[in-house]
C-alpha positions in Angstrom: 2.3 -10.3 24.8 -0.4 -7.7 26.2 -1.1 -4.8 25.0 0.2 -1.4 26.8 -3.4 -0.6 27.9 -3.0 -3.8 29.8 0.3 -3.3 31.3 -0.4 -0.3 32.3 2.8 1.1 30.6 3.2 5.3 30.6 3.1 4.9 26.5 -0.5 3.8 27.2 -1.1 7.3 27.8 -1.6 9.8 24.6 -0.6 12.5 26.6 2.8 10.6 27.7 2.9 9.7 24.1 2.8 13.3 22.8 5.3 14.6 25.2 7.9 12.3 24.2 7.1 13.4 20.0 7.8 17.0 21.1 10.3 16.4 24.0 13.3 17.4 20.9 12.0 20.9 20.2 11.3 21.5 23.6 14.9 20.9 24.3 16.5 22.4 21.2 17.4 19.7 18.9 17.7 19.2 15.6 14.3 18.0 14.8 11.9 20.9 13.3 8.3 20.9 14.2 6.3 19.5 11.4 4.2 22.7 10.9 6.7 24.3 10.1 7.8 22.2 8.0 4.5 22.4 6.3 4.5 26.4 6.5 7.7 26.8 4.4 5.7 24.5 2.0 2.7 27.0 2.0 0.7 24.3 3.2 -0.3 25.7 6.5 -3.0 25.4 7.7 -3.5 21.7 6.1 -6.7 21.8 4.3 -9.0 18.1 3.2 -8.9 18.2 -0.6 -12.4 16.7 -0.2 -13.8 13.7 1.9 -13.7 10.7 -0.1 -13.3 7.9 2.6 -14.3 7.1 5.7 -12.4 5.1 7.9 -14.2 2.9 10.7 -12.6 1.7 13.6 -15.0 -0.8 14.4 -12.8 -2.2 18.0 -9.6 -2.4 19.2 -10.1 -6.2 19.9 -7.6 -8.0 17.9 -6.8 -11.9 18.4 -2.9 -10.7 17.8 -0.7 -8.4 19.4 1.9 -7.3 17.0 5.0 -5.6 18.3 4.2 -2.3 15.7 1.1 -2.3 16.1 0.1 2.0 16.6 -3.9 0.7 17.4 -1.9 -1.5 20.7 -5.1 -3.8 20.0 -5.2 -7.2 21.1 -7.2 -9.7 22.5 -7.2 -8.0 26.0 -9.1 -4.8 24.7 -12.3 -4.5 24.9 -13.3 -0.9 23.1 -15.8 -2.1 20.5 -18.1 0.2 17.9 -21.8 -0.5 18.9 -25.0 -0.8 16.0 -26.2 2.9 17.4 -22.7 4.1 16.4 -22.9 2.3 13.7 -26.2 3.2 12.4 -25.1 7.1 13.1 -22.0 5.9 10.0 -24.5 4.9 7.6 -26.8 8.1 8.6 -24.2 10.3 7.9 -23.4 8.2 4.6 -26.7 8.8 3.0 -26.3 12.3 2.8 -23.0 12.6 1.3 -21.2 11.6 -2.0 -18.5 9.8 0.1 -17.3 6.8 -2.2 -15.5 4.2 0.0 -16.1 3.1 3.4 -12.8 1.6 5.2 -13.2 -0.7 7.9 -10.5 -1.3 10.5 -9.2 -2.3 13.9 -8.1 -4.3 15.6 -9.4 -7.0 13.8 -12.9 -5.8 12.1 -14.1 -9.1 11.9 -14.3 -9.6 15.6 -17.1 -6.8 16.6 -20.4 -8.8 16.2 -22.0 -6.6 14.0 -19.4 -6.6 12.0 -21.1 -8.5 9.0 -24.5 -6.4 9.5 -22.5 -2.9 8.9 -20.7 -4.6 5.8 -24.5 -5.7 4.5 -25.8 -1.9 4.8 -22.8 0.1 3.6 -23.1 -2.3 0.7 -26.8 -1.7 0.0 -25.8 2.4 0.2 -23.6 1.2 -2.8 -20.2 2.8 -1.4 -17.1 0.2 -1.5 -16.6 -1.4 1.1 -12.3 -1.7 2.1 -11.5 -4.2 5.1 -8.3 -4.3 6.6 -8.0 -8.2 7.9 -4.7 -9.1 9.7 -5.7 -12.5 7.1 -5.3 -15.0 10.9 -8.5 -14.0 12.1 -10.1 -16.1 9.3 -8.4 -19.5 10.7 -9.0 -18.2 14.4 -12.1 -20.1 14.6 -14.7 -21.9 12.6 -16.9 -18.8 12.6 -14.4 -16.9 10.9 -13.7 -19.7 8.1 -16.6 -18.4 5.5 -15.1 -14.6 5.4 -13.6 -15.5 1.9 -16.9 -15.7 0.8 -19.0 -13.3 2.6 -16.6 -10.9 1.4 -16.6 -12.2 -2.3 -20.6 -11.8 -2.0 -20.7 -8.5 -1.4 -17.4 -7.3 -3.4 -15.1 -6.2 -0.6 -12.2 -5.4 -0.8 -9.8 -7.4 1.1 -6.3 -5.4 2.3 -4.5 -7.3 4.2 -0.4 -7.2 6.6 2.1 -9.5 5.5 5.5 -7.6 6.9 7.5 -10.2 4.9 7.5 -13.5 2.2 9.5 -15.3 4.9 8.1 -16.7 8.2 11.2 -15.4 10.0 10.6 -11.8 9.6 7.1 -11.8 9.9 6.5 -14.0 12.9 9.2 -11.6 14.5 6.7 -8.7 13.9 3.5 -10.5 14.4 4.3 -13.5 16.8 4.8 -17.3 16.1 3.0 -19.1 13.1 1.6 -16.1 12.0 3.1 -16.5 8.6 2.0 -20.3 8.6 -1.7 -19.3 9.1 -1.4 -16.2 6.7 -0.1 -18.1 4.0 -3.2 -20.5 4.8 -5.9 -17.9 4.7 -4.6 -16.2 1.4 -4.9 -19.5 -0.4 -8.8 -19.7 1.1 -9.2 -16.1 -0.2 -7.2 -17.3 -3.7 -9.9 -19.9 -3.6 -12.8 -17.7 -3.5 -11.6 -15.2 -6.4 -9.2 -13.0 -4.5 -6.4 -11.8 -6.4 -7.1 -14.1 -9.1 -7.1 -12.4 -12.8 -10.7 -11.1 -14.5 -12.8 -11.9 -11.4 -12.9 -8.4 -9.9 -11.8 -9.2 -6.4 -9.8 -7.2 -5.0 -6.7 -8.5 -2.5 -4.3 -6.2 -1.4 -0.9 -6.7 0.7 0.8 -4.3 3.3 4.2 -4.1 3.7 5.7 -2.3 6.9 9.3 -2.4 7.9 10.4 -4.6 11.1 13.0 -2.2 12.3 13.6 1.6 12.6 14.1 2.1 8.7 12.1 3.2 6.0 10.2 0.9 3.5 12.0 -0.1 0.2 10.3 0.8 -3.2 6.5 -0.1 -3.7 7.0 -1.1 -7.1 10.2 -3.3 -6.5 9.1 -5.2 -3.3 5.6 -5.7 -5.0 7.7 -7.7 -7.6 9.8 -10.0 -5.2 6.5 -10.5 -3.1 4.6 -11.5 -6.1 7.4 -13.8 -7.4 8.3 -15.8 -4.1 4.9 -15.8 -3.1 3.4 -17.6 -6.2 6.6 -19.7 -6.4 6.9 -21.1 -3.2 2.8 -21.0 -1.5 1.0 -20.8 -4.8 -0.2 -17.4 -3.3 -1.5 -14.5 -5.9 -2.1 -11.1 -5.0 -3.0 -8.0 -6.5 -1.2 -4.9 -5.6 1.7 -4.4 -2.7 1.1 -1.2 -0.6 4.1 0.2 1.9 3.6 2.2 5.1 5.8 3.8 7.2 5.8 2.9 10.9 4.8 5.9 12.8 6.5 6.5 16.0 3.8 6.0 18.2 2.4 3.2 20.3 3.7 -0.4 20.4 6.4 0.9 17.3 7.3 3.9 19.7 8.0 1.5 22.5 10.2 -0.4 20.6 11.9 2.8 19.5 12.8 3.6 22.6 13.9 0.6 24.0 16.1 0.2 21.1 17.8 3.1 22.0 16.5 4.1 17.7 14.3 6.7 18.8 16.0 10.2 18.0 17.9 8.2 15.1 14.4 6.9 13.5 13.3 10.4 13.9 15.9 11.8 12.3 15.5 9.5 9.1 11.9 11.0 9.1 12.9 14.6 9.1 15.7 14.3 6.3 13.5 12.6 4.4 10.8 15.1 4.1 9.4 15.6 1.0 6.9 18.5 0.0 5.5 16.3 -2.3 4.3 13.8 -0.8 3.2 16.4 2.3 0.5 17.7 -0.2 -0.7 14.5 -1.1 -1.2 13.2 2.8 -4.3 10.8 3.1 -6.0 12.7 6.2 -6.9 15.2 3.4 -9.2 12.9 1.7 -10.4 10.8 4.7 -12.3 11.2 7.7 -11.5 9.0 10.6 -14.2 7.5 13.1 -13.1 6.1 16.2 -14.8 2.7 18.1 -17.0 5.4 19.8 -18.2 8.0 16.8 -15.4 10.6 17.8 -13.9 12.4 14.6 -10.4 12.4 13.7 -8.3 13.4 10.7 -6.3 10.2 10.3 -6.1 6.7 12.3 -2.6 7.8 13.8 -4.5 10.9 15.1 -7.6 8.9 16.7 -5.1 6.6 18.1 -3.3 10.0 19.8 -6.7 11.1 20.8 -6.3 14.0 18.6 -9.8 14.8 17.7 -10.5 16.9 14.6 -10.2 20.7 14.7 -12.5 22.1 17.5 -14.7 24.3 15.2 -15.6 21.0 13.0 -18.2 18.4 14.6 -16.5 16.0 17.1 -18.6 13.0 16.6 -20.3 11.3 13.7 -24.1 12.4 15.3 -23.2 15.6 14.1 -21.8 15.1 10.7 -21.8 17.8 8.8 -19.8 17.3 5.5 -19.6 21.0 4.3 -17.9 21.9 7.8 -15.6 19.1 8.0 -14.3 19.8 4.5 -13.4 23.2 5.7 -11.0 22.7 8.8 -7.8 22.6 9.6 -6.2 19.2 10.0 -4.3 18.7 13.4 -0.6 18.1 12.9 1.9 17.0 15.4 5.0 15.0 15.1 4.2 11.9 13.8 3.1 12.9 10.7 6.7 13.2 9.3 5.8 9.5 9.1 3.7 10.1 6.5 6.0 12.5 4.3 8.8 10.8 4.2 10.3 10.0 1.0 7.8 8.3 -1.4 4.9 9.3 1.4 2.7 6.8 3.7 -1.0 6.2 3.9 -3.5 3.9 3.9 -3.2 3.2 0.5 0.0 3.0 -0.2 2.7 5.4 -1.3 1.8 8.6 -2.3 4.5 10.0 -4.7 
């Protein structure tokens, strides 16, 4: 499967993208804009709480291309974070109090200088969080050490599994995919991961397959942990659920599912204030492939910069000003207020 950038599809386009997330209050529906949403809330303008975590988009080259995928990375792109952008990261690091740096994708591991950043963030010590689609370390031989070069220098490890059975998650993320996940977790196991007193962190993400909402955190952590130990010898540490947002790859599949208003309409009705005021873009700072500032990954992926009266780009980082804009809200972010809440890290309520 190629990506959309590749095909040339219309959903490649952010612009396209947007007008389709607004294209129900332009025409009258039922489907309020989120600001408002946010205004009745007394949360308008959206305000960081205070940067804690800085999220890297290092490439969009993936060596999958899942069907939800909101990045619509894959082996076909080519957008890739360069040492100078890099090195502008760990400048802008140094003079702040920012804790944890979190590297994604695509797949991380493939930029070439991905292991050189994950040496000097550590030497800053921040922690270091990398989101590994867990194939990419039976890819190639090259790959086959991450276990370890990630045990060295105490990453940790979070990682998509959409499902304990092969069915469900090769549907999502393309044949074999749960034969070779299962593979690379047991070399992660191996090195420490997930394993009880040794510190090493291994996380799993859980996203639905369809146009629904995920299930309880704490319940499907439970059923994951069971069948996974019983039937791969595969230990984890903590399950983390996400919402799909409806854009991208999982916005194509929206609509050609004929789920689209639906899906939106289970995002609306399940709302929740709570969860609103505990969003993740107002603790993290997003940083796109090419140093360009965004609130959240589903923003940078929009190319929805940060507010226009906050530095655009990591060269001019400026902490105090970022931690006083307004964060950019459209649509999509319903995705991440729905009932227990969506980010990064979990569920929020």
């Amino acid at each position: 499967m190629k990506s959309l950038h590749a095909q040339h599809h219309p959903l490649a386009d952010t612009g396209y993208q947007l007008t389709v997330l607004t294209q129900a209050e332009v025409e009258g529906a039922h489907q309020p804009l989120f600001a408002t949403r946010l205004r009745e809330a007394g949360l308008l303008p959206l305000r960081p709480t205070g940067i804690t975590v800085m999220q890297v988009n290092v490439g969009k080259m993936c060596n999958q291309t899942c069907r939800h995928c909101h990045v619509d990375a894959g082996p076909d792109r080519t957008e890739i974070m360069t040492r100078a952008t890099m090195q502008q990261c760990l400048d802008a690091l140094r003079q702040t109090p920012i804790e944890v740096v979190d590297l994604t994708g695509g797949a991380p591991e493939m930029n070439p200088d991905f292991r050189w950043f994950v040496e000097q963030i550590s030497a800053l010590g921040r922690e270091v969080i990398v989101r590994c689609n867990l194939t990419i370390i039976v890819a190639n031989p090259k790959y086959y050490d991450l276990p370890e070069f990630f045990a060295r220098h105490r990453v940790r490890v979070v990682s998509s599994l959409p499902h304990f059975s092969a069915v469900r998650t090769d549907a999502q993320r393309g044949e074999g995919v749960f034969g070779r996940s299962i593979k690379a977790l047991r070399m992660l196991n191996e090195a420490g991961y997930g394993v009880e007193g040794t510190g090493l962190s291994l996380d799993l993400v859980y996203n639905p397959s369809g146009a629904f909402l995920p299930g309880n955190q704490a319940a499907l952590e439970r059923e994951f942990k069971q069948r996974l130990v019983r039937e791969h010898g595969v230990v984890f540490n903590s399950l983390l659920t996400i919402t799909n947002l409806p854009i991208s790859r999982f916005l194509e599949y929206l609509l050609d599912s004929g789920n689209y208003e639906s899906y939106l309409d289970k995002l609306v009705q399940a709302y929740n204030p709570v969860a609103a005021a505990n969003v993740m873009c107002r603790s993290t700072l997003s940083i796109g492939w090419d140093g360009q500032l965004y609130d959240c990954d589903f923003n940078q992926q929009l190319d929805l910069l940060v507010d226009g009266r906050a530095p655009q780009h990591i060269r001019d980082f400026d902490l105090a000003a970022l931690n006083e804009r307004s964060i950019v809200v459209n649509q999509h972010c319903y995705g991440c207020t729905a009932g227990a809440g969506s980010s990064c890290g979990g569920a929020t309520t």
